[in-house]
C-alpha positions as CSV (number, residue, x, y, z in Angstrom):
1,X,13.8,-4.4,-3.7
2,X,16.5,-2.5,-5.5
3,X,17.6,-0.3,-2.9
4,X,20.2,1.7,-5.1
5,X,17.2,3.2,-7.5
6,X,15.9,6.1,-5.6
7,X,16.8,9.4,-7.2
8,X,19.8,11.4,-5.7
9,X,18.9,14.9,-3.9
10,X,20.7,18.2,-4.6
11,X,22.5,16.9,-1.7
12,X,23.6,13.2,-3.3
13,X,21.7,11.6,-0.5
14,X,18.6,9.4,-0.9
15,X,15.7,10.6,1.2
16,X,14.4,7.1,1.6
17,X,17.9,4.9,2.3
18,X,18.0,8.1,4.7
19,X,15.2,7.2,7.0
20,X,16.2,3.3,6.7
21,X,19.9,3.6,7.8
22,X,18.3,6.0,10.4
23,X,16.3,3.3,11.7
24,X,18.6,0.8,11.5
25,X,21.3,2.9,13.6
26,X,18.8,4.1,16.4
27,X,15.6,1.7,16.3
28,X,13.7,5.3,15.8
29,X,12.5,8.0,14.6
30,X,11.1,11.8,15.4
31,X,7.1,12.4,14.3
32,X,7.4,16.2,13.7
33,X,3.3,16.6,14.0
34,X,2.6,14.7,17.4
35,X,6.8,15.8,19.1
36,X,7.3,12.4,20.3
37,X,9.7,9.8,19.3
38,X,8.5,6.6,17.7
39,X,9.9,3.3,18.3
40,X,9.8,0.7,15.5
41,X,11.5,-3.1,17.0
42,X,11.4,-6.6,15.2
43,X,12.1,-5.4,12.1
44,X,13.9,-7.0,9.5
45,X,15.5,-5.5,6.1
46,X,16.3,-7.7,3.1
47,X,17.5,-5.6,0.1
48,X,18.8,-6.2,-3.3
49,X,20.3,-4.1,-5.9
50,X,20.1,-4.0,-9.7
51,X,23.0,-4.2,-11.1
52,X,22.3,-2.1,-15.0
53,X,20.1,0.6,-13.2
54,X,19.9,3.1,-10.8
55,X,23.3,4.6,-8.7
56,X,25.8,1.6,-8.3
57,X,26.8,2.8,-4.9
58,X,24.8,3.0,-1.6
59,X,25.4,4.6,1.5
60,X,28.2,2.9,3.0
61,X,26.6,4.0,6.8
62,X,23.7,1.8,5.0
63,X,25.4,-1.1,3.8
64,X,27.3,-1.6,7.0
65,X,24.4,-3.5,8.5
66,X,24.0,-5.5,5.7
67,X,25.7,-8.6,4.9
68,X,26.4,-8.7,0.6
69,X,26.5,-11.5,-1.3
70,X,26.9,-11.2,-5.1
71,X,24.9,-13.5,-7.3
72,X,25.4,-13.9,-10.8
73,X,22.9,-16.1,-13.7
74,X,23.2,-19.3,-13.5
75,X,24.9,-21.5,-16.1
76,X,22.6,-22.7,-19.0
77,X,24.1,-26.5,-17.7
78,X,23.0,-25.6,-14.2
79,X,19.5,-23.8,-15.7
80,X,19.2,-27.7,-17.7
81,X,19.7,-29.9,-14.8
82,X,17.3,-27.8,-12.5
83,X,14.3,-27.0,-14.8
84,X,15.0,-31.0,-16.3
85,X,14.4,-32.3,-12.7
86,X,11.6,-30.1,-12.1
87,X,9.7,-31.1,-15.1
88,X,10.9,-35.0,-15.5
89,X,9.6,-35.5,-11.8
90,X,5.8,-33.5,-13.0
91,X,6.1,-35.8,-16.4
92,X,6.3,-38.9,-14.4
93,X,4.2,-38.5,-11.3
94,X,1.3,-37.1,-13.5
95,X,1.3,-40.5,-15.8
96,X,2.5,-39.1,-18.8
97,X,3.1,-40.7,-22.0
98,X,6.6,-41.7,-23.1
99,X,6.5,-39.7,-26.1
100,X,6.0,-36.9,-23.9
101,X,8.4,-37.4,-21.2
102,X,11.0,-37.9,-23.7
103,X,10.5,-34.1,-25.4
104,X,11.9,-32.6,-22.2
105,X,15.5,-31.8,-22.6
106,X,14.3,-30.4,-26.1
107,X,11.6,-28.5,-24.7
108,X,14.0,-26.9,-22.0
109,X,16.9,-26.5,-24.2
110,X,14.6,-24.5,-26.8
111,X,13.2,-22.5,-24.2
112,X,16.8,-21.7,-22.5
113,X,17.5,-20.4,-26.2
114,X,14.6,-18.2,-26.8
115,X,15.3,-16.7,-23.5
116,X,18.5,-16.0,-24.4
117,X,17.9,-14.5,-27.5
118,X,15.1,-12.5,-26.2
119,X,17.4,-11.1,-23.2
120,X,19.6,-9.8,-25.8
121,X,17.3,-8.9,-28.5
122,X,15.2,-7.1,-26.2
123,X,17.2,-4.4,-24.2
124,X,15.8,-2.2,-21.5
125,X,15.5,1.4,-22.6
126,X,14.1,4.4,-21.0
127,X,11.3,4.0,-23.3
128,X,10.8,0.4,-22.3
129,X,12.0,0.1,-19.0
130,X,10.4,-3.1,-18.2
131,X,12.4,-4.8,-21.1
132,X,14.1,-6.9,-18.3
133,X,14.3,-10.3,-18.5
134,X,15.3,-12.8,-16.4
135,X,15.3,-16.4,-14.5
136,X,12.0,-15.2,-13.1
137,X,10.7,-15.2,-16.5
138,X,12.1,-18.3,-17.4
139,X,10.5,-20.1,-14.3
140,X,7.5,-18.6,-14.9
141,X,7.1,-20.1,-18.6
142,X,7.9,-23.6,-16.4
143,X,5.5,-23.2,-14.1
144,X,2.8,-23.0,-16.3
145,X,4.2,-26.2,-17.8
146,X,3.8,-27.5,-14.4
147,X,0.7,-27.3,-14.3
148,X,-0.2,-29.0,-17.4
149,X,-2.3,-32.9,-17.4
150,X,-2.7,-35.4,-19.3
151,X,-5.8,-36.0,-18.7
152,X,-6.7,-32.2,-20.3
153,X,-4.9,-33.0,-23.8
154,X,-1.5,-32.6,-22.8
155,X,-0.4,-36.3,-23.3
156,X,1.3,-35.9,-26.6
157,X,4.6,-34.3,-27.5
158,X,2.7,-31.7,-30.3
159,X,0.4,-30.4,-27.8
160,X,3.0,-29.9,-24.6
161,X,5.1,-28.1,-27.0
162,X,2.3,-26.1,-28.0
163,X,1.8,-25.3,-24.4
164,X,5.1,-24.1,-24.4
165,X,4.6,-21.5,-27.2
166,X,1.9,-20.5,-25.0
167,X,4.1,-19.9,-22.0
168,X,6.4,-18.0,-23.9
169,X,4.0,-15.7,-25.3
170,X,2.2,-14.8,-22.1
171,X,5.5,-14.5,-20.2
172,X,7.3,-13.0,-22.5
173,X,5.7,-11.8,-25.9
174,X,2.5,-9.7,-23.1
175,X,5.6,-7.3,-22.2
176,X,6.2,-6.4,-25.5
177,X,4.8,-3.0,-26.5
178,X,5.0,-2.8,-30.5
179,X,4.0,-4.7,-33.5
180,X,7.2,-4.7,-34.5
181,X,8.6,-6.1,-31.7
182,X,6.1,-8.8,-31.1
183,X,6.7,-10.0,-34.8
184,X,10.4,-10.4,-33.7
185,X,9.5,-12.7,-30.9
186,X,7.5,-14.5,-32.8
187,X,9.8,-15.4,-35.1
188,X,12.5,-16.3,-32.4
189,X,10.1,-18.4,-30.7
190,X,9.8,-20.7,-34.0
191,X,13.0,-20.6,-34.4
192,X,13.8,-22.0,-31.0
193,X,10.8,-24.6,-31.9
194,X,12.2,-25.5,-35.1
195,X,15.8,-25.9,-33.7
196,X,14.9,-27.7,-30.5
């Protein structure tokens, strides 16, 4: 996982890339304490880089072996259709009412909006560094939808959305370190609510 963030040397070289491109190019490496070589097979590397942080160039000895692919966010339409199948197909197969199964283009529209506006409300800082959000964040508000049943309360449109709010604020509104800032996503989760 983001193989361009380890710091540079005095020599612009990365220590730890280093000993993977050396392992890549000669299955191997020497164990100064015991003087023997050490043979490492079967092993596979799958890397990815992040894109605002760390150096935006690797080794290119390194990134020969690899095969890049670049992949960008997806489209809200394309975010819509594939959280909207998701949760339609949980709606139905768990028996829930119509009232309920019919909130959830809302639901997903208002909750592609408050990630949206909490992505750019929120920027990562050296101070807050883990100010990233992303699709993973988004799925993870979902998922916790998922596992929601009607036979627990969830049956009516008030309370799913209020599961909703909930999701948010554990997946998003725990990573927030101030007051001040957890007041602002507050209010951009109502406003989301009161929109959608």
């Amino acid at each position: 996982d983001d193989l361009n963030l380890p710091q540079l040397d005095k020599y612009d070289t990365q220590s730890a890339i280093a000993l993977m491109r050396q392992h890549l190019d000669y299955a191997s490496w020497y164990d100064i304490s015991r003087l023997t070589l050490k043979t490492v097979v079967n092993c596979q590397y799958v890397a990815c880089m992040n894109p605002t942080a760390g150096s935006f160039l690797i080794n290119p000895r390194l990134q020969r072996h690899f095969v890049t692919f670049a992949v960008g966010m997806p489209s809200a339409t394309s975010l819509l259709t594939i959280f909207q199948t998701f949760l339609d197909g949980h709606l139905k197969n768990q028996g829930f009412s119509a009232g309920a199964r019919n909130l959830t283009s809302s639901l997903i529209k208002g909750a592609l909006a408050a990630h949206k506006e909490v992505h750019d409300t929120f920027r990562k800082t050296a101070a807050n560094f883990h100010y990233e959000f992303n699709v993973r964040h988004l799925a993870s508000v979902f998922q916790g939808l998922m596992l929601a049943q009607p036979s627990a309360g969830f049956d009516t449109p008030e309370r799913l959305v209020f599961l909703w709010i909930h999701e948010s604020e554990r997946t998003y509104g725990d990573r927030l370190v101030t007051d001040a800032d957890v007041y602002k996503f507050r209010s951009i989760l109502q406003g989301s609510a009161k929109k959608s």
